[in-house]
C-alpha positions as CSV (number, residue, x, y, z in Angstrom):
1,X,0.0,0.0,0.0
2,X,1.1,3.4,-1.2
3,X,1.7,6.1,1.5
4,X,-0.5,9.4,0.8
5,X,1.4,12.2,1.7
6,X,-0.2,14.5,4.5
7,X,-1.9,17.8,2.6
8,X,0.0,20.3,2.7
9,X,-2.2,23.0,4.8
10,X,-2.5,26.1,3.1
11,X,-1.0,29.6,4.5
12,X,-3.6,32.3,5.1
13,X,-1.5,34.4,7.1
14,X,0.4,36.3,4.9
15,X,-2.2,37.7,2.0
16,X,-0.8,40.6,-0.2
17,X,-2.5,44.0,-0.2
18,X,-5.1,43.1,-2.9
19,X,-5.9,39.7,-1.1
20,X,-6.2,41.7,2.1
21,X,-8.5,43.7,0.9
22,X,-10.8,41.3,-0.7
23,X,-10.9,39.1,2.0
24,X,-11.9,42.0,4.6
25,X,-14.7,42.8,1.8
26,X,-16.0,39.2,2.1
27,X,-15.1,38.8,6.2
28,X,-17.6,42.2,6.2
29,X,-20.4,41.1,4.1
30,X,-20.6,38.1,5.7
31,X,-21.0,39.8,9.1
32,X,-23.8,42.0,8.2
33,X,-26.2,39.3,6.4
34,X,-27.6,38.0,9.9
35,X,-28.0,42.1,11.4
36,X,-29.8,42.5,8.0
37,X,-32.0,39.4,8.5
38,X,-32.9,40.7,12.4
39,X,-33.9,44.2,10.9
40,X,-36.0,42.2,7.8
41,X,-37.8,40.0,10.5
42,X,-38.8,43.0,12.8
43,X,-39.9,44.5,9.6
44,X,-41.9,41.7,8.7
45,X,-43.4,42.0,12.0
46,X,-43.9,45.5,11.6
47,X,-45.7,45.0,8.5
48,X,-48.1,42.3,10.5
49,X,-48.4,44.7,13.8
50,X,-49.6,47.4,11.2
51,X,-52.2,45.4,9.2
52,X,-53.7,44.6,12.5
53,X,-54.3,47.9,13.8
54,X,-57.0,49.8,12.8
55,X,-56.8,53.1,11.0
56,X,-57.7,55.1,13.1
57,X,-55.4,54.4,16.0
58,X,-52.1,55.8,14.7
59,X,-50.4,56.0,18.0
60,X,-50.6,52.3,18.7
61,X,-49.3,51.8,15.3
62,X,-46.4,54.0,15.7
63,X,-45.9,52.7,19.3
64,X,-45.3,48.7,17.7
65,X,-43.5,50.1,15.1
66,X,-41.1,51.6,17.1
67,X,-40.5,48.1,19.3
68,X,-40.4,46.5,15.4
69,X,-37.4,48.9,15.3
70,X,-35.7,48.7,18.2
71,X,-35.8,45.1,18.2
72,X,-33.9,44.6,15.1
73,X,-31.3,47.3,16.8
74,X,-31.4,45.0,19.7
75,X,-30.4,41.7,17.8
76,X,-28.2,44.2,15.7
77,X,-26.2,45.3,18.6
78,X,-26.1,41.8,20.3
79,X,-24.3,40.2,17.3
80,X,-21.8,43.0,16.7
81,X,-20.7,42.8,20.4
82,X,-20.1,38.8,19.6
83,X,-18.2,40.0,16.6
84,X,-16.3,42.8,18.3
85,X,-15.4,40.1,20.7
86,X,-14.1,37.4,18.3
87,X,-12.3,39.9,16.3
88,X,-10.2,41.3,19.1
89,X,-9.3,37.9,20.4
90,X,-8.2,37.2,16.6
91,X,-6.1,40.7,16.7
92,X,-4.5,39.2,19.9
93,X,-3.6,36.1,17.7
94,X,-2.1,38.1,15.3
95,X,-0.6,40.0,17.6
96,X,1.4,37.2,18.7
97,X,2.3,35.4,15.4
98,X,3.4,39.1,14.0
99,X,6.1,38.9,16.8
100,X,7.0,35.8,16.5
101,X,7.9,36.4,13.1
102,X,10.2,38.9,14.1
103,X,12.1,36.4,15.6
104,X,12.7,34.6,12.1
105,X,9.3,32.1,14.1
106,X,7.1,31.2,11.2
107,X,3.8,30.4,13.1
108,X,0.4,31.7,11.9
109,X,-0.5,29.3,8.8
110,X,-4.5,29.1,10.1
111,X,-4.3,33.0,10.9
112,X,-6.8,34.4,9.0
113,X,-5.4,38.7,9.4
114,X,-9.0,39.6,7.8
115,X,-10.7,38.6,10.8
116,X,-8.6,41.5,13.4
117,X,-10.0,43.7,15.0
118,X,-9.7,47.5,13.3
119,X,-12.0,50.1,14.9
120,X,-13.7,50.8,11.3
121,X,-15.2,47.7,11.0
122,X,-18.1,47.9,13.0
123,X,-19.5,50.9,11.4
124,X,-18.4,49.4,7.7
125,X,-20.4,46.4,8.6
126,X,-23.2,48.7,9.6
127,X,-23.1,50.4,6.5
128,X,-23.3,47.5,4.9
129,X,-26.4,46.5,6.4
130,X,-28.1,49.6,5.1
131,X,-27.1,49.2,1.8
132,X,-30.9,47.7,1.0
133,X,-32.1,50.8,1.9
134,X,-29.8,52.8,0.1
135,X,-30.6,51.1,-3.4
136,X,-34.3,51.3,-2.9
137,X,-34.6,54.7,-1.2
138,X,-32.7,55.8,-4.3
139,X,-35.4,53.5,-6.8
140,X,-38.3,54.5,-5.0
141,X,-37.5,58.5,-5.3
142,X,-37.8,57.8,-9.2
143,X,-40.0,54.7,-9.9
144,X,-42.6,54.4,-6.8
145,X,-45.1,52.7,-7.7
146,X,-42.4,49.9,-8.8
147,X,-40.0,50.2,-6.4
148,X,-42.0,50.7,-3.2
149,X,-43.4,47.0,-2.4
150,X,-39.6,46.0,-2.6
151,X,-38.7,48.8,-0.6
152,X,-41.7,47.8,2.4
153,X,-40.9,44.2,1.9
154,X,-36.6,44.4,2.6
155,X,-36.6,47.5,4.2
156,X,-39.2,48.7,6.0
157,X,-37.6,50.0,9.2
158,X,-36.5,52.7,7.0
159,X,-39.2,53.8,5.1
160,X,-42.1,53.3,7.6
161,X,-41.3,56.2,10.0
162,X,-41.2,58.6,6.9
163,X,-44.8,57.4,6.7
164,X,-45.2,58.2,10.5
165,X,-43.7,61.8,10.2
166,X,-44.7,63.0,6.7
167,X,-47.8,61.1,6.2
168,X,-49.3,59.3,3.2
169,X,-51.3,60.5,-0.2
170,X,-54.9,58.5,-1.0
171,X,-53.6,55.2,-2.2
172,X,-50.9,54.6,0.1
173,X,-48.4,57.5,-1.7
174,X,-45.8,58.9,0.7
175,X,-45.9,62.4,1.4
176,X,-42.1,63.2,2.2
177,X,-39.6,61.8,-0.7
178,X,-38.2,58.5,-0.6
179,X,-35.0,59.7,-0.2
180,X,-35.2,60.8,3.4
181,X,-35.3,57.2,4.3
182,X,-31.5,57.4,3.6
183,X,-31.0,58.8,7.1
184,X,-32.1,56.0,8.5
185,X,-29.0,53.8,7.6
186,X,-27.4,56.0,10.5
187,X,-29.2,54.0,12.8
188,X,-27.0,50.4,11.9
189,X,-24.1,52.1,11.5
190,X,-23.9,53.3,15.2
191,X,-25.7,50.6,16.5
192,X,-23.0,48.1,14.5
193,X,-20.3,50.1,15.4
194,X,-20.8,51.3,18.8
195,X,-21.5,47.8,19.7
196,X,-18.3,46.2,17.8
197,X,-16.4,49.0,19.6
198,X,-18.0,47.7,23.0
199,X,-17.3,44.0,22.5
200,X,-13.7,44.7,21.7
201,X,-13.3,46.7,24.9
202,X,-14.7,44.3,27.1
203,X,-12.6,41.0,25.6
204,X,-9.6,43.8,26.0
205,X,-10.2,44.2,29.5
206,X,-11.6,40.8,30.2
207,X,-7.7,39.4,29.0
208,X,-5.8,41.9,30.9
209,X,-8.3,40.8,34.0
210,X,-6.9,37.6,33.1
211,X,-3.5,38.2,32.6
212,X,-3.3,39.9,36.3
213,X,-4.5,37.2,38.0
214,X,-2.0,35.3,35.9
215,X,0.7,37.0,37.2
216,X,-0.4,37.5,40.9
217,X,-0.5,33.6,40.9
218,X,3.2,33.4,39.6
219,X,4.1,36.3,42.0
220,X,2.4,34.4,44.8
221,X,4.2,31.2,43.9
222,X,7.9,32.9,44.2
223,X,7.1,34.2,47.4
């Protein structure tokens, strides 16, 4: 019987600029599809909470739409705090194999350097996530009537409170222009990146905690 040789395991630690890049790109828009699907379900439920309520009673309307929204900012913020978190503990990685390889130590093969912690990132993913609103706000300022079911149906944490404020037209028209829905992607990009921010903080201090305690042991242990 033939030996197989072992696979040789491929090195992801040392891309070049371009492959940087792209691979931050892709680490980013993965992060942001499951934000995007919280903000899609709340809207969903939005859409439900509002079909229910009767006309007249715009208060309680705007009152469920508003928990509709800050729902999806709650899920938003939970999972960029898990991400701020497993991207500074990947930084620390780095951290370590970068000096190493001052030493001439060749040691971060697995290291995947797209997946660091950078400051930016939160409120790039963020962006990201509004990027639904973007296109259609933009579509639905010059086709309406086509572009507005798409826009309600994938985004309409954005474009429901422009109803709220400005009002609607007999059949269902909005008063204020679509576009104003654009301000709206502020709301993932602070929530994304204040909570990435957070995250990292906390895993920062959580290891230093750790690395005290480390040393008071060894300190204790001489004595």
């Amino acid at each position: 019987m033939l030996n197989e040789r072992p696979k040789k395991q491929k090195d992801h630690s040392d891309p070049t600029k371009w492959q940087m890049f792209w691979r931050v790109q892709k680490e980013c828009w993965r992060r942001m599809v499951t934000p995007y699907l919280m903000y899609l379900f709340m809207s969903l439920l939005l859409l439900s909470a509002q079909a229910i309520v009767p006309d007249d009673n715009n208060a309680l309307e705007i009152v469920l739409g508003v928990v509709c929204i800050l729902g999806g900012a709650f899920f938003n913020a939970h999972l960029m705090y898990h991400t701020g978190v497993f991207h500074y503990d990947n930084y620390l990685t780095g951290e370590v194999h970068r000096r190493n390889a001052r030493f001439g130590i060749h040691s971060g093969g697995d290291h995947r350097p797209e997946r660091e912690f950078r400051p930016w990132k939160g409120f790039y993913i963020g962006f990201l996530v509004g990027i639904p609103v973007i296109v259609f706000g933009v579509l639905a300022h010059f086709f309406y009537s086509v572009a507005s079911i798409f826009f309600i149906m994938f985004a309409g944490w954005a474009i429901a409170p422009i109803a709220w404020i400005g009002g609607t037209v007999e059949g269902g028209g909005l008063v204020a222009d679509p576009l104003w829905s654009l301000l709206f992607v502020l709301l993932p990009v602070l929530v994304s990146g204040v909570a990435y921010l957070v995250g990292a903080y906390v895993e920062k201090r959580r290891k230093a905690a750790a690395s005290e305690r480390d040393e008071a042991v060894k300190a204790a242990g001489k004595k």
